[in-house]
N, C-alpha and C positions, 0 to 999 in steps of 0.2 A: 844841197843848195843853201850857200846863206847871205843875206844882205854882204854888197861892197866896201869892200874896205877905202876904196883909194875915191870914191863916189860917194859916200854915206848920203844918203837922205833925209833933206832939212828940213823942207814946208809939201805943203799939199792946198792947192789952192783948185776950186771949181769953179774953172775962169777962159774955157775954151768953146766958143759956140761953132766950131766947123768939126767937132769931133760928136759921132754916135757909138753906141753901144751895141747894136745889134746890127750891123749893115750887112747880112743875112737878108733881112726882111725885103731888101732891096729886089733882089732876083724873087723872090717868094710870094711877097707882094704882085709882084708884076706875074708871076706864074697866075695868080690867084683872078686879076684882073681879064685875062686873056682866057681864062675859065670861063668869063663870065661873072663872077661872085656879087661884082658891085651890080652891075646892069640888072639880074637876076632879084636882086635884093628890092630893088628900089621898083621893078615889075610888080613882084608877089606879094611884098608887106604892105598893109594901108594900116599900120601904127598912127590912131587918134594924135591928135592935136599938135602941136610944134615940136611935142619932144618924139614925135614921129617921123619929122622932119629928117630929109637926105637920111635913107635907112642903110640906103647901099654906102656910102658910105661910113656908116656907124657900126652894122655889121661887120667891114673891112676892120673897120679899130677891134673891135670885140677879138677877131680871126689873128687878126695879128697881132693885138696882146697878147694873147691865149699861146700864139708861138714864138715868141719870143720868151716864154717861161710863166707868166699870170698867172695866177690860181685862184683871184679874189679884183674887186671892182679895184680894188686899191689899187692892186700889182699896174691894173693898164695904166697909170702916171709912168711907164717904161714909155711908151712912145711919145712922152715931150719932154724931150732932153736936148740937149745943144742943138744940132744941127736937124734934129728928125723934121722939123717944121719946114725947113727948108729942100731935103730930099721928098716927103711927102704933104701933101694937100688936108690940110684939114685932120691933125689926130687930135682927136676930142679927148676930152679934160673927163678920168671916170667920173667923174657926177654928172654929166651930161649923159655917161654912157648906163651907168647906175638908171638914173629917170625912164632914159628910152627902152632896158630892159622891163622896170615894172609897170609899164604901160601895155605889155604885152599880155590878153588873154589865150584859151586853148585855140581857138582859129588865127591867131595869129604866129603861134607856135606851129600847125600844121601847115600854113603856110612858108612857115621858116624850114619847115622840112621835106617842104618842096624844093627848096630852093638847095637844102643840101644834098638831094638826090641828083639833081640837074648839074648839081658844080662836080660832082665824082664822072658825071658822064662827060662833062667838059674837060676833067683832069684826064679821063684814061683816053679822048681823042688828041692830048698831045703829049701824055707822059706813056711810058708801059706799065704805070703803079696795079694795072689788070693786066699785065701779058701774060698772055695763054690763056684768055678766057674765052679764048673761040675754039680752043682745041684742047682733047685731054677733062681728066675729070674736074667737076668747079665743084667745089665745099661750101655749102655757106653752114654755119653754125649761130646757133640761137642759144641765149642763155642773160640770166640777170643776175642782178650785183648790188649790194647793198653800198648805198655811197652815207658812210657816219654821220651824224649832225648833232651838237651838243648845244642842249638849250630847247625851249619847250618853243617858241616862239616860230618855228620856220614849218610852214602850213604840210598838211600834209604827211608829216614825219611820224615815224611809229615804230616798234617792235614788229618786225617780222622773224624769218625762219635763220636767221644769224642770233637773232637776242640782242643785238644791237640795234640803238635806237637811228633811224636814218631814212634815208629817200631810194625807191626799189628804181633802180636802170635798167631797161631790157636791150639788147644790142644784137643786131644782126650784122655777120660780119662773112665778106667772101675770100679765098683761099684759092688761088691755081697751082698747077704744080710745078709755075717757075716764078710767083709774085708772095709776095706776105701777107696776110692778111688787112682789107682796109674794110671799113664800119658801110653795110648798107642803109640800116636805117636802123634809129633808136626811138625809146618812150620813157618818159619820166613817168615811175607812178605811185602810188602811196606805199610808204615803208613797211604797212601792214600786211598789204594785197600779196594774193595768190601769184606764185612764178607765174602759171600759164595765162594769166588774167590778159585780155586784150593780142597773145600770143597769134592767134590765128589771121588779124588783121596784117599784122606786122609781117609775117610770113609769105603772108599773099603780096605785102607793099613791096618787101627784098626780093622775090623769085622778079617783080616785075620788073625792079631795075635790073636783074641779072640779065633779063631776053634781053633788055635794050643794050646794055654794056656788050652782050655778047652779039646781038645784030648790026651794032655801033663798028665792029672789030671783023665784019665779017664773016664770021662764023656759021656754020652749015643750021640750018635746020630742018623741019619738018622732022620724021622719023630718023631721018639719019642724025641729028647731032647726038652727043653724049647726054644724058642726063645730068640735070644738076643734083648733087646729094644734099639733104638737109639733115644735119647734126643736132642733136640733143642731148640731154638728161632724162631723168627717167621724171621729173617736176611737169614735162609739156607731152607725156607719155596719155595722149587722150585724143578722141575723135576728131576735134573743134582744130587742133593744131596739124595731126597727124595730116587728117581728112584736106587739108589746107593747101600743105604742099602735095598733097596726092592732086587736086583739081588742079594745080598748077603746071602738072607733069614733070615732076620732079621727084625723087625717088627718097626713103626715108633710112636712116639709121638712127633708132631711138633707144636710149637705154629704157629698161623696163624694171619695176617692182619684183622682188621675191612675194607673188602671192599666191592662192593654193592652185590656182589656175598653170601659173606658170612651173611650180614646184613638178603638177604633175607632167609638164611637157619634159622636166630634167630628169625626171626617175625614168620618162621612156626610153632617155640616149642610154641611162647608166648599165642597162640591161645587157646594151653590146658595148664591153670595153674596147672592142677594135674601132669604135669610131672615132675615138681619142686620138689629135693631133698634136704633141708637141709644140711651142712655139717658140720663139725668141722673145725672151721675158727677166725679169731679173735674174740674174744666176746660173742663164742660160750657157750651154758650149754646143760649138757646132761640131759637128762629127763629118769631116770632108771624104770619108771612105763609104761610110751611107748615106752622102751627101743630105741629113738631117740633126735637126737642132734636139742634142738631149736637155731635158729640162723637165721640170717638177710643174711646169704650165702646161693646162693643154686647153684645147677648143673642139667643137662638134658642133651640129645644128642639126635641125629637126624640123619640118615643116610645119607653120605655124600660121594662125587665122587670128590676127586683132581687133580687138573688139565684138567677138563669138557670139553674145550673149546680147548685145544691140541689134537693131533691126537689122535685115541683110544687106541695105542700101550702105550701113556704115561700117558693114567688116570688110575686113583690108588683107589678103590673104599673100603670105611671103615666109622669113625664115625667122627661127629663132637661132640663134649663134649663142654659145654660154661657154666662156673658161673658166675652168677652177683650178684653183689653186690649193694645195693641203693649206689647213688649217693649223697655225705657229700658235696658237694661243692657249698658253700653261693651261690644261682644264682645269675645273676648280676642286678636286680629288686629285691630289698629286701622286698619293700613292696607287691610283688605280692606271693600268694600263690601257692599251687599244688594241684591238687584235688586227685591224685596219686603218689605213688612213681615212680621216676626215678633213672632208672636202670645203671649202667655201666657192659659193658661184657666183660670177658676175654675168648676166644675160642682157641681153638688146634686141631686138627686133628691126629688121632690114626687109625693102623691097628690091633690095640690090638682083641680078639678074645673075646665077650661080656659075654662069660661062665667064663673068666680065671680072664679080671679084668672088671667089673660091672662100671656104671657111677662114681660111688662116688671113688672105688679105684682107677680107671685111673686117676681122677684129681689128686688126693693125689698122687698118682706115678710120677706124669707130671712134680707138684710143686717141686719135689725133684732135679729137675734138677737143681738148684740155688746149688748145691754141687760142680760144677765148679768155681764157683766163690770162695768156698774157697781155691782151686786149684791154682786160678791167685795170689790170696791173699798171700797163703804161700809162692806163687816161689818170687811175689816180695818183700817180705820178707826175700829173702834170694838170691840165686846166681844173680834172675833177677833183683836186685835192680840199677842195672847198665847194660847199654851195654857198655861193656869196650871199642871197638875199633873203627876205622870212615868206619871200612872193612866191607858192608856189609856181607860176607862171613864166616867172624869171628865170627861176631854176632850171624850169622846163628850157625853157628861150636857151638858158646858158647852155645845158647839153647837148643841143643841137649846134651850138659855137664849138664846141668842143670837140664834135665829131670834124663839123669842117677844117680844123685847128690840124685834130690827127691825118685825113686824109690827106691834105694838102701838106703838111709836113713830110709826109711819107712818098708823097707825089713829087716832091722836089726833088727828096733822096736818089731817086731810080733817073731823076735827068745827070747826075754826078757818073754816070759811068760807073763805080766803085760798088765792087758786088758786096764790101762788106755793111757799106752805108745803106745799103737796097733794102735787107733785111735788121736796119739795127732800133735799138728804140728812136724815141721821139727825146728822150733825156741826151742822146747820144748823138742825132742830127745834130737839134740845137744846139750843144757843148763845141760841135766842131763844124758846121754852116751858118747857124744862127749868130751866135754871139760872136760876134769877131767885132771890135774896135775897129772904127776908119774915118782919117780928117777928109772932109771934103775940101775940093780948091774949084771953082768958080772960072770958068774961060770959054768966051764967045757965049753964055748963056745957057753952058751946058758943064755939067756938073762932072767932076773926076771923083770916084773914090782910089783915096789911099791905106794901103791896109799893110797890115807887119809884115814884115820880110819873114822867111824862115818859116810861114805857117806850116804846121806838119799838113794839113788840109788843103794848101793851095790849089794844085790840081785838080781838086773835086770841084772846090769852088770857084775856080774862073771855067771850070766843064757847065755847072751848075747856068752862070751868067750868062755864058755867049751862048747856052740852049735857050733859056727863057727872053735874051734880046736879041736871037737871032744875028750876033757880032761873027763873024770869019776871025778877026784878030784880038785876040785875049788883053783883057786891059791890062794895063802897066801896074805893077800892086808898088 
């Protein structure tokens, strides 16, 4: 592609007020609005003095900065641009929105996180951004994430287990097995603190949205539903977290420590090689005559008691599962040989139910837990790529913006019809719902958008609009 020849381009003037940048927000906004978000907002928050003034609506601006691409108080000057003022009610100037976040202390941050538990259940009764959470197994995975911050000044910041100096996130995220993952509930907490710190609470807050999401959807329960799995690391591998989702009836896969405790549960499988399962793993081939996988992976499990050595009220008795894989790593005596391979092991600990998921599936189930990591990925990708303020309170405030920012972004996607949009990031909604150019024209009081011809996205996006305005007839682009 290259500039016109018989066209050349001579000036550039910023001189049109019926034309927006983002008329996305349009359908999103209004997604967001019929959640609830605004109503919800201006319920929950009682933010002090004037710059606490219309929260639900200031919230809305934060929400829809944030998706429209924001990453900092600055970025939100995106929603007053030509014609935004005229499609939308009041987008506050970020220094008004800057003020009203550092007015926010920890109770008013809990309360913000009311309110983005309430707008996820308001999204999945008109979007499917949770379908299949009434059927089939639910994953929710836990896990925290260093968010960087340079400069000594932004409270709360510190050295933790990255070595980078920053702000600790912890994110609870749910998973079906026809939806993507969307954030149940987050905590902003000092960049020093322990993974598992505050863990247990958080755990108990995500299982409760899940009942309600999945009683929300219909969904069987008493004895009959499925359990929900809770996903880990071996960081939240402890009573306080475990013991959490156990009161909550919800079943555990935790990865676990190599410690002498567990060492000796691996020396008991080693004893019988025949327990060794093969798996599909790197380098794996499948062998369709003995209809199994040869590979240099294998898995076994052993029955196992967590937390043995605590009172009996806290041991938790289920399975230990452990793959290993040979050991690639040059020893440090090159010239000496081995007369056996050596092994390295990876173990986790499961209450899973040995009819439901077998050795080989719980591993495979377990491994999936790395699906938060694209979770941390995409946020800071996008609103977390910044902690805008030196407030820790604001920062807190912003994260919980930024959760609602991802769901609702993600919530949209899944009204477009388009399975690939359902599962894509939030850089990748935005680039092809969000940001689209469109003049507005003005007739009987009611407002046309017009928007480029040719979009490769069209379809998705007048699917998107006549879902969230309820239209029969696609507007004219």
């Amino acid at each position: 592609m290259e500039l016109s020849h018989t066209r050349p381009v001579a000036a550039a003037r910023f001189d049109d007020p019926n034309l927006v940048a983002t008329a996305g927000l349009v359908p999103v906004i209004a997604l967001a609005q019929a959640s609830g978000l605004l109503t919800l907002a201006d319920e929950h928050l009682s933010v002090p003095t004037d710059k606490g003034a219309n929260a639900g609506r200031k919230i809305g601006s934060l929400v829809g900065g944030m998706v429209a691409g924001a990453d900092s108080i600055a970025d939100l000057g995106i929603l007053r641009h030509g014609a935004m003022g005229t499609v939308f009610d009041r987008p506050y100037a970020p220094s008004t929105l800057g003020s009203f976040l550092r007015e926010f202390t920890f109770g008013h941050v809990r309360q913000l996180d009311a309110v983005a538990s309430r707008v996820l259940i308001g999204l999945a009764d008109r979007t499917p951004v949770v379908a299949g959470i009434d059927a089939g197994r639910v994953l929710v995975d836990i896990d925290d994430t260093i968010i960087e911050v340079h400069g000594h000044g932004k409270q709360g910041s510190g050295y933790g287990y990255s070595g980078v100096r920053g702000l600790n996130a912890l994110l609870a995220t749910v998973t079906t097995q026809t939806a993507a993952p969307v954030i149940l509930t987050q905590r902003l907490r000092r960049g020093a603190c322990g993974s598992a710190r505050g863990a247990a609470r958080m755990v108990a807050d995500a299982l409760t949205t899940v009942d309600r999401l999945r009683s929300q959807a219909g969904g069987a329960g008493g004895d009959g539903a499925p359990k929900v799995l809770m996903r880990c690391d071996s960081a939240f591998y402890g009573h306080p977290t475990v013991g959490a989702a156990i009161r909550a009836g919800a079943d555990v896969s935790v990865t676990v420590r190599l410690t002498s405790t567990i060492k000796r549960a691996i020396a008991s499988i080693d004893v019988d090689e025949s327990a060794w399962t093969p798996i599909e793993y790197t380098d794996a081939v499948y062998d369709e005559d003995t209809d199994t996988w040869i590979s240099r992976a294998e898995v076994a499990e052993v029955p196992f008691t967590a937390f043995a050595s605590q009172k009996k009220a806290h041991q938790i008795p289920g399975r230990l599962v452990v793959r290993r894989i040979p050991d690639l790593r040059p020893p440090k005596d090159q010239g000496q040989g081995t007369l056996f391979d050596i092994w390295r092991f990876h173990a986790f600990f499961t209450t899973t139910d040995p009819t439901d998921l077998d050795t080989v599936a719980a591993d495979k189930t377990h491994r999936g837990h790395a699906v938060i990591e694209q979770v941390h990925a995409d946020l800071k990708n996008s609103a977390l790529a910044h902690l805008p303020s030196n407030s820790f309170q604001a920062n807190a405030a912003w994260l919980v913006a930024a959760v609602m920012a991802f769901n609702l972004t993600r919530a949209a996607a899944t009204l477009t019809g388009d399975p690939k949009l359902t599962k894509a990031t939030t850089g990748t909604i935005r680039r092809t719902l969000v940001s689209v150019p469109a003049r507005i024209a003005s007739s009987a009081r009611r407002l046309t958008l017009h928007l480029p011809t040719h979009w490769p996205w069209e379809t998705a996006w007048i699917t998107l609009f006549d879902n969230t305005f309820g239209r029969t007839q696609p507007i004219i682009a």
